[in-house]
C-alpha positions as CSV (number, residue, x, y, z in Angstrom):
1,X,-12.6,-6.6,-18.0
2,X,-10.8,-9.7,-16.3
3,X,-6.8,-9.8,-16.1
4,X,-5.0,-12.4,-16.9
5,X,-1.8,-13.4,-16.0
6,X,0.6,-15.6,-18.2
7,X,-0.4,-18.4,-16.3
8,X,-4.2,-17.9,-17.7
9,X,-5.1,-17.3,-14.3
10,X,-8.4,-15.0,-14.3
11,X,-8.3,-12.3,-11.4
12,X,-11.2,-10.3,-10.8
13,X,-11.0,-7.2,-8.5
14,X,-14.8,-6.4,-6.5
15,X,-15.5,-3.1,-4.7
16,X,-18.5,-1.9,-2.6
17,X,-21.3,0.1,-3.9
18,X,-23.8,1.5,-1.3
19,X,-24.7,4.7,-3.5
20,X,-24.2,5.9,-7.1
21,X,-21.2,7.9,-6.0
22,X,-19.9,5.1,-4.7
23,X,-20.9,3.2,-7.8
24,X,-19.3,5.6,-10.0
25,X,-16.0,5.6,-8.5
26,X,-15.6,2.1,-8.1
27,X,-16.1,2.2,-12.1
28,X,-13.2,4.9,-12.7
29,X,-10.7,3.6,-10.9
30,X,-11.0,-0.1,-12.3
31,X,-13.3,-2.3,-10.7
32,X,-13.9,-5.3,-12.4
33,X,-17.1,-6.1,-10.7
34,X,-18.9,-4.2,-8.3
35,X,-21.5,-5.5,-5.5
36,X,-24.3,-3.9,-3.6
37,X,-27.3,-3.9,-1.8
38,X,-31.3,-3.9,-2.7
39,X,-33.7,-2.9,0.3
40,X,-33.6,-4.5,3.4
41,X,-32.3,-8.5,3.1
42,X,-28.5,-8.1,2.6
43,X,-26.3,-7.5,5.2
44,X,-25.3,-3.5,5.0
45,X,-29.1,-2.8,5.1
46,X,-28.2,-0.3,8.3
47,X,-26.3,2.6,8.0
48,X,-25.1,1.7,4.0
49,X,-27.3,3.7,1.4
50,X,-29.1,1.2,-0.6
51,X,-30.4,1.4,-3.7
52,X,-34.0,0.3,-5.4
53,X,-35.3,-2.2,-6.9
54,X,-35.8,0.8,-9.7
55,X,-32.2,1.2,-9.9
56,X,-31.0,-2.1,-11.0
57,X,-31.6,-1.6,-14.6
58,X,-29.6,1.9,-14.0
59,X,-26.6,-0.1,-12.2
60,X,-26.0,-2.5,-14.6
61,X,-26.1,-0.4,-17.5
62,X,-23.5,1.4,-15.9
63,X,-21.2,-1.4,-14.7
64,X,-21.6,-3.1,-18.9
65,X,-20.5,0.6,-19.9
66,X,-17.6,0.4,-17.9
67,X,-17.0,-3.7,-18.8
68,X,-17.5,-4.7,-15.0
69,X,-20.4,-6.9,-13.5
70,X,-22.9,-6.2,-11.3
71,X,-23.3,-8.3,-7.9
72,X,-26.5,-8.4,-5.5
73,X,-26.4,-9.1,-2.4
74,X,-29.7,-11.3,-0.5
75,X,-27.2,-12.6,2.3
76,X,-29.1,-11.9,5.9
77,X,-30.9,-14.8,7.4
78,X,-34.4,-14.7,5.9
79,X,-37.8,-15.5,7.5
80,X,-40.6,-17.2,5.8
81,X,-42.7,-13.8,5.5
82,X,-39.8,-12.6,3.0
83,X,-39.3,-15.3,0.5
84,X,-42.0,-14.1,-2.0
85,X,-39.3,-10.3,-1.8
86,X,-36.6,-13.0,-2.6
87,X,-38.6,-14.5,-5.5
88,X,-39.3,-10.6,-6.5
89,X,-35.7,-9.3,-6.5
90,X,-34.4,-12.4,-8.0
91,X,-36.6,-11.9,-11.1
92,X,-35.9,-8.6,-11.0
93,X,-32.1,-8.9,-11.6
94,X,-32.7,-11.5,-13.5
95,X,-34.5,-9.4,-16.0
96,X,-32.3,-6.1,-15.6
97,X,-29.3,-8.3,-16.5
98,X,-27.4,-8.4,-13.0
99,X,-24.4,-11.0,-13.4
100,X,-24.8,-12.7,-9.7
101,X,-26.2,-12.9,-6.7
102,X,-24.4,-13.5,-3.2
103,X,-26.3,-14.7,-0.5
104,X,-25.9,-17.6,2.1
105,X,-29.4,-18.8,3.1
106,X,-30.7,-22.0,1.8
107,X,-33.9,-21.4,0.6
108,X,-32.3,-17.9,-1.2
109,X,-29.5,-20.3,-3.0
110,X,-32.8,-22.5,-4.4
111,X,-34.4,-19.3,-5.3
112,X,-31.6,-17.6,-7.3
113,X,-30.6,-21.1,-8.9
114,X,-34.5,-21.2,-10.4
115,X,-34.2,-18.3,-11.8
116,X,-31.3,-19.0,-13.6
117,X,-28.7,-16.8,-11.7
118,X,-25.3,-17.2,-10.5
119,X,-25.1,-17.4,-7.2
120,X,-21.7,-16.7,-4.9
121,X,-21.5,-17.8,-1.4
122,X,-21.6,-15.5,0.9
123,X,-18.6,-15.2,3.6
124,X,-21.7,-15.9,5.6
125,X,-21.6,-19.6,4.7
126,X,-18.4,-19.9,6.6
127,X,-16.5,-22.4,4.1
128,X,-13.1,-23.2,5.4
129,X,-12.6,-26.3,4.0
130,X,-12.4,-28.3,0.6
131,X,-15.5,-30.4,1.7
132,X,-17.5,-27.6,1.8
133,X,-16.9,-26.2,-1.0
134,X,-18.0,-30.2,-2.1
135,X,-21.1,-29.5,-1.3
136,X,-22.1,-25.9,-2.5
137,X,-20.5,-26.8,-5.6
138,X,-24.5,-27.6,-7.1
139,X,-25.2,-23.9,-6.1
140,X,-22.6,-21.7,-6.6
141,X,-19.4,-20.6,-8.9
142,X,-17.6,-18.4,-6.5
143,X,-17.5,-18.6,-2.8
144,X,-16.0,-16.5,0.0
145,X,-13.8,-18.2,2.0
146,X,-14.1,-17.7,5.8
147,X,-12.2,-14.7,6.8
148,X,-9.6,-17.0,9.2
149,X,-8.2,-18.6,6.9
150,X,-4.3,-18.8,6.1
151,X,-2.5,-18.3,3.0
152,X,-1.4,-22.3,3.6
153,X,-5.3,-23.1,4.2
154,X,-6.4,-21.0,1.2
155,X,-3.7,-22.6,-1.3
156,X,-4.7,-26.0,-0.4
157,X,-8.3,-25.4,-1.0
158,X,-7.8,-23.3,-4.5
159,X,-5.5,-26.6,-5.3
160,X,-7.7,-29.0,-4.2
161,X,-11.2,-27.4,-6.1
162,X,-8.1,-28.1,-9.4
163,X,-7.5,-31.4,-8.9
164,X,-11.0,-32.9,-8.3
165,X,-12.3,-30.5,-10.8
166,X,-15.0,-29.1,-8.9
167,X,-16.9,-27.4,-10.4
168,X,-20.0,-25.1,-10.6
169,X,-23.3,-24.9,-12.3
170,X,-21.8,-22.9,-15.0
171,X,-19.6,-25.8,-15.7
172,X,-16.4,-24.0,-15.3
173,X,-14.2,-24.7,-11.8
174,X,-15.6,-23.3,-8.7
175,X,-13.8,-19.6,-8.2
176,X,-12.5,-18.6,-4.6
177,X,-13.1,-14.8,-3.3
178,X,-11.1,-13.2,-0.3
179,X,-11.6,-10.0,1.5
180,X,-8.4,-7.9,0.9
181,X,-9.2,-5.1,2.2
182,X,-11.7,-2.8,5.1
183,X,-13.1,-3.6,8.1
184,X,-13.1,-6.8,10.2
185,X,-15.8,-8.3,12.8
186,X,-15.2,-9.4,15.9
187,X,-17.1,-12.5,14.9
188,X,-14.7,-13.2,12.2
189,X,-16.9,-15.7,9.6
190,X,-19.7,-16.5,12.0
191,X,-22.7,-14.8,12.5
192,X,-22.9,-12.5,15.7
193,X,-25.5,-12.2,18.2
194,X,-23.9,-9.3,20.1
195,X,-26.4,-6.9,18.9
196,X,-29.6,-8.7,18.7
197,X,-28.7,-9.4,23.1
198,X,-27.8,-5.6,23.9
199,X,-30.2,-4.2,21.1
200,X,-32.8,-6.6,19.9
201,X,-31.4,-5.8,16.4
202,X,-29.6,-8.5,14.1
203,X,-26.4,-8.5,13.0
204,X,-27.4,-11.3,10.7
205,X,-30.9,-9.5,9.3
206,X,-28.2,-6.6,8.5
207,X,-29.3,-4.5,11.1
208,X,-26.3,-3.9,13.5
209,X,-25.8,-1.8,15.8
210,X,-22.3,-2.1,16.4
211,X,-21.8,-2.5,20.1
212,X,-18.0,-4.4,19.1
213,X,-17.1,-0.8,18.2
214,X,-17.8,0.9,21.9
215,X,-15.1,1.2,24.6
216,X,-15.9,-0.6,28.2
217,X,-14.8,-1.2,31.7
218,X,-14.3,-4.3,33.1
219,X,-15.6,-4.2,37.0
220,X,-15.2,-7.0,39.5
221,X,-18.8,-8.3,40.0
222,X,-18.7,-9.1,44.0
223,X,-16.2,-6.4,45.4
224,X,-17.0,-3.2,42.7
225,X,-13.4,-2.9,41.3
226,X,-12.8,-1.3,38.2
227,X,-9.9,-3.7,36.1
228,X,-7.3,-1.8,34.2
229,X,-7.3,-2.9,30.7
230,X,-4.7,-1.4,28.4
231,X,-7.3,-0.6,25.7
232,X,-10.8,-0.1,26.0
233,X,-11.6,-1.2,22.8
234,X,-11.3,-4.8,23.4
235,X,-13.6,-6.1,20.5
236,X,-13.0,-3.8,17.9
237,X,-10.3,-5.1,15.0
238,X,-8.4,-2.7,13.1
239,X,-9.2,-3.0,9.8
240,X,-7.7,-5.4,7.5
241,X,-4.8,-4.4,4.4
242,X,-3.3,-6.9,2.2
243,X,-1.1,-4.5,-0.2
244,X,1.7,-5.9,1.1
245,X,1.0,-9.3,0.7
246,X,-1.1,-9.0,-2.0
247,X,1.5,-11.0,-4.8
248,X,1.3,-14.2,-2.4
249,X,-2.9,-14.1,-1.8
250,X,-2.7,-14.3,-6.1
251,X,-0.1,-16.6,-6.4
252,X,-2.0,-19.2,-3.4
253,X,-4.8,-19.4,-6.7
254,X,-7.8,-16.7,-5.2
255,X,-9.6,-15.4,-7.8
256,X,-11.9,-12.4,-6.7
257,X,-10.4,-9.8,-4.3
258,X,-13.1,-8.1,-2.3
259,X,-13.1,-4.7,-0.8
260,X,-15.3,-4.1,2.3
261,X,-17.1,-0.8,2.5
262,X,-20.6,-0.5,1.3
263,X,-21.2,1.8,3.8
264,X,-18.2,4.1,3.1
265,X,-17.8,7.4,0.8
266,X,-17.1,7.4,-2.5
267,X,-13.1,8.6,-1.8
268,X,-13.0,5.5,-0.1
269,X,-13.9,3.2,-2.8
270,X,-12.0,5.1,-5.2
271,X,-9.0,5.1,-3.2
272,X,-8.6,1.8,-2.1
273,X,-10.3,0.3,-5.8
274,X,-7.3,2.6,-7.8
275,X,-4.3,0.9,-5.1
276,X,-5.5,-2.3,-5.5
277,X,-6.0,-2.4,-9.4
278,X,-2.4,-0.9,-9.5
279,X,-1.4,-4.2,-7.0
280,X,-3.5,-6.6,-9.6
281,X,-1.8,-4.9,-12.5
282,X,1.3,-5.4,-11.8
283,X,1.1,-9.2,-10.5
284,X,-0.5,-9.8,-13.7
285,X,2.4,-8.3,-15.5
286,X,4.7,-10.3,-13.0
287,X,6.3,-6.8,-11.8
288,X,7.6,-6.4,-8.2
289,X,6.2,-3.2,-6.6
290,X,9.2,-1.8,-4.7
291,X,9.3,-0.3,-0.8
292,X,8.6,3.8,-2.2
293,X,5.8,1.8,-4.3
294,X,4.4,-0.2,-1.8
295,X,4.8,3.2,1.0
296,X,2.7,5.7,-1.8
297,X,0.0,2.8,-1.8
298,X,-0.3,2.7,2.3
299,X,-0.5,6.2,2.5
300,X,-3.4,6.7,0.1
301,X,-4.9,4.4,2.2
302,X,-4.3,5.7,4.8
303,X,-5.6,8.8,3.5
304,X,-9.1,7.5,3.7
305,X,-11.1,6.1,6.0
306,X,-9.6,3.7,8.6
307,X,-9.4,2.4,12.3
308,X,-5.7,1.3,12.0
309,X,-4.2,-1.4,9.9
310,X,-3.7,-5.0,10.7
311,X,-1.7,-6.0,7.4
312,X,-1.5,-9.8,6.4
313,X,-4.1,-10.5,9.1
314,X,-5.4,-14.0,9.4
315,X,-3.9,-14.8,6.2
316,X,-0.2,-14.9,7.9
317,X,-1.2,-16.7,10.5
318,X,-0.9,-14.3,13.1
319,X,-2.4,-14.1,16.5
320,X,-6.1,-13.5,16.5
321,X,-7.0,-9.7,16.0
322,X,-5.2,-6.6,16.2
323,X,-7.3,-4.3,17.8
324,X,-8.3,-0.7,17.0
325,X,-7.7,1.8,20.7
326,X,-10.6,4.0,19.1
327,X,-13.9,3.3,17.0
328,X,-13.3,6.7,15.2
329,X,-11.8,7.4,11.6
330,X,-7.7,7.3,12.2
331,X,-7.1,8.6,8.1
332,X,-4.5,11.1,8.0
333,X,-6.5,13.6,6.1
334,X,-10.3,15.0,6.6
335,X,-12.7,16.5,3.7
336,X,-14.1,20.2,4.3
337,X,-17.5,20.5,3.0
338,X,-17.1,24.1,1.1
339,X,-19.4,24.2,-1.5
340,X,-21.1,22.7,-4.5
341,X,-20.6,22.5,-8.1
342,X,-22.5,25.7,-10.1
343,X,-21.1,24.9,-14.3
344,X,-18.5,22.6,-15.6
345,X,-17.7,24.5,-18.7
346,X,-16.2,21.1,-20.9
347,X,-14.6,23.2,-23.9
348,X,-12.5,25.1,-21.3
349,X,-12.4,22.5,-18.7
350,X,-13.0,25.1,-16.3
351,X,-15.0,24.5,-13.0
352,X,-17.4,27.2,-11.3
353,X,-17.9,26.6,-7.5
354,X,-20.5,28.5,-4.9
355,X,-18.2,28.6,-2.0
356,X,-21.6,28.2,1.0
357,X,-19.1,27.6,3.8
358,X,-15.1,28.4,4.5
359,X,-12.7,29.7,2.3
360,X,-9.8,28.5,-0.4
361,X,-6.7,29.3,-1.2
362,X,-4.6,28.6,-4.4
363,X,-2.4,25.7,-3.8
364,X,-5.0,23.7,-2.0
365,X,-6.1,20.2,-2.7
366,X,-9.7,19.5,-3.2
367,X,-12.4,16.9,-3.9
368,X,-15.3,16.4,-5.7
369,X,-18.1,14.0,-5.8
370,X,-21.4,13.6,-7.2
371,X,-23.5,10.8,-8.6
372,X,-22.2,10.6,-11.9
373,X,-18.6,11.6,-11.3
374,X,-18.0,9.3,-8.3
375,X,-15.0,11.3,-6.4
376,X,-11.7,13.3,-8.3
377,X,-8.8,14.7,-6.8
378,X,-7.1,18.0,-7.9
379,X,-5.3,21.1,-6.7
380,X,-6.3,24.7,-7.1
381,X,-3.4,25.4,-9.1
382,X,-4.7,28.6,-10.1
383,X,-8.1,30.5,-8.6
384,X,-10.0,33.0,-10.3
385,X,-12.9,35.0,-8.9
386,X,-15.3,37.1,-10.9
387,X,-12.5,36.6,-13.6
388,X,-9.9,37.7,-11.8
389,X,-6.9,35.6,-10.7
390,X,-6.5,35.1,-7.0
391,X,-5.0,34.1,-4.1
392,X,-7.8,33.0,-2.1
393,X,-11.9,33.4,-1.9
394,X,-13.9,33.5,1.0
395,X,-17.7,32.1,1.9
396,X,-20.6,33.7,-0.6
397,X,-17.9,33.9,-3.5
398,X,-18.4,31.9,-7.0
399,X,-14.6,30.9,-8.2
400,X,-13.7,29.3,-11.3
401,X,-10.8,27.1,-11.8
402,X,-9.2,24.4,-14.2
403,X,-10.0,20.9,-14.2
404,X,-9.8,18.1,-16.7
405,X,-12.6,15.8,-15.1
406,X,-15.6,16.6,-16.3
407,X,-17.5,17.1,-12.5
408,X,-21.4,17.9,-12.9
409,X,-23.7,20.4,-11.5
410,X,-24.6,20.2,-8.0
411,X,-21.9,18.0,-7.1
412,X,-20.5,18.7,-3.5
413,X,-17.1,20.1,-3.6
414,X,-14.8,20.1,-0.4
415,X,-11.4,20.7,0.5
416,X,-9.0,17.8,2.0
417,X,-6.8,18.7,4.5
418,X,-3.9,16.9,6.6
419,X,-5.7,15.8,10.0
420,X,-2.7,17.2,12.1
421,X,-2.8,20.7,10.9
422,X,-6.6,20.9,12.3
């Protein structure tokens, strides 16, 4: 499911997975390859729903149905006790067809590599320079660059890895992946120790607790005084957006765009995967989005979860970090849990909903999301209730309603609603 440009130029867009809602969505709305974690050794293993070693066999068939690959992550530091997991989940993937495996440890790269996998080096591995792509050239056949990096830096790299012909153990040249979009660490590309000192829990085992994200007060050790600081947020980035400049990131020669967010809901991934395969499309069809274009693509994401934008980032060369004045979610609209998903009637396309909390009104825009269906948008263009049109239903009621995605039963149904007018 690669797009190619008229240069020949393959470009492969990646989005997070850390449940099958997630997985789902990423799938609908055009991933070309989708990544995610298996138990405890990759670098979301806290907070991000991971999935099973059982599941691998389910994810993949799902990703081929859908003409996308499927990416493991083993990228945490790992200890001795773990290697014989390593050996197990390689084979595993392995034998469930998995296209790749990212990681960054040494003795993971010599695992994955005898069991006949493709490997892609983790962001983790810090590579920020032509040399170092060099040397993990015998490993792997993409690598994340470090996160720093300028579009001048990144071009001379992608043009270097042409000229020497560097390539990877699949013979073909050595295939650079950027992070385009979500959020950024205050450690940038190297591995944090922030929350192993305050916590005794790794950042780098994928354990973190986060204590970048926390406001503070900066006091004057010998006399008490508390120093005014304009934000208190002094370590937590705003979250990274390359829409704008997403035509010059292609044209420096990157060739897998990665979205952070293995941790986020599945309207996240389907947002942000459906803006940025829109961006890819059209760079591969060597169209200019215009300014309303480029404005209806910040404002879905804005729509979603966010602590601010820092757009261009790094990549423009700009000072280091813009920083977020809150750890919270800053999207301009919020989901109302409101019920869950009774029928979907396919002949009719019609919808049945158990309204358990709130009510609804004709007009308003919902969401629903569920395993299978990932997450769709509509409006309650017309509402009927015990088969009667109307207006609005209230908590207890069942209410039917057209829809032409075929949801599933059980799935959670919610209302979204501009932030400002709660």
């Amino acid at each position: 499911m690669s797009h190619i440009k008229n240069n020949s130029m393959s470009v492969k867009l990646l989005s997070p997975a850390g449940s099958f809602e997630s997985l789902s969505a990423a799938l609908a709305n055009g991933a070309d390859a989708v990544y995610f974690g298996v138990g405890k050794l990759n670098m979301c293993s806290r907070g991000a729903l991971n999935f099973s070693a059982d599941d691998l066999p389910a994810i993949v068939d799902m990703c081929r149905s859908k003409g996308a690959e499927a990416w493991m992550t083993l990228n945490t530091i790992v200890f001795d006790n773990e290697l014989e997991e390593v050996r197990r989940l390689c084979r595993i993937a392995r034998d469930s067809g998995v296209d790749a495996v990212i990681a960054a440890d040494t003795a993971v790269l010599e695992i994955a590599r005898s069991c006949n996998l493709s490997i892609h080096l983790s962001v983790q591995a810090y590579i920020a320079n032509l040399g170092a792509v060099r040397f993990y050239s015998r490993y792997a056949d993409v690598m994340v660059l470090a996160r720093e990096l300028s579009l001048a830096q990144i071009s001379a790299i992608c043009r270097g890895i042409k000229e020497e012909n560097i390539t990877g153990p699949s013979g073909e040249l050595v295939k650079i992946e950027v992070f385009i979009h979500g959020a950024l660490c205050v450690a940038v590309s190297g591995k944090c120790y922030m929350s192993l000192a305050v916590f005794n829990s790794s950042a780098n085992r994928g354990d973190c607790y986060q204590p970048c994200r926390r406001a503070y007060k900066v006091t004057d050790a010998v006399n008490g005084q508390e120093l005014e600081i304009e934000n208190h947020h002094v370590m937590s980035p705003a979250d990274l957006c390359t829409i704008e400049i997403l035509p010059r990131l292609l044209d420096a020669g990157v060739s897998v765009l990665k979205i952070e967010g293995r941790g986020r809901s599945s309207d996240y991934v389907a947002a942000v995967t459906k803006v940025y395969r829109e961006g890819v499309d059209m760079w591969t069809k060597g169209a200019t989005p215009d300014a309303e274009k480029i404005n209806l693509w910040k404002e879905t994401l804005a729509g979603v979860f966010n602590r601010g934008f820092w757009h261009g980032g790094y990549y423009l060369g700009e000072k280091t970090g813009e920083w977020a004045n809150s750890a919270e979610n800053k999207s301009t609209r919020i989901k109302i849990l409101c019920g869950k998903v009774l029928n979907y009637y396919a002949r009719s396309g019609i919808v049945q909903v158990q309204l358990t909390s709130g009510s609804v009104k004709s007009g308003e825009r919902f969401l629903i999301t569920g395993p299978t269906t990932g997450a769709a948008e509509g409006i309650l263009s017309s509402l009927y209730c015990e088969d009667l049109p109307v207006s609005q239903a209230a908590k207890g009621k069942e209410i039917t309603f057209p829809f032409p995605v075929h949801v599933r039963k059980n799935d959670s149904f919610f209302l979204l609603a501009d932030r400002n007018d709660n």
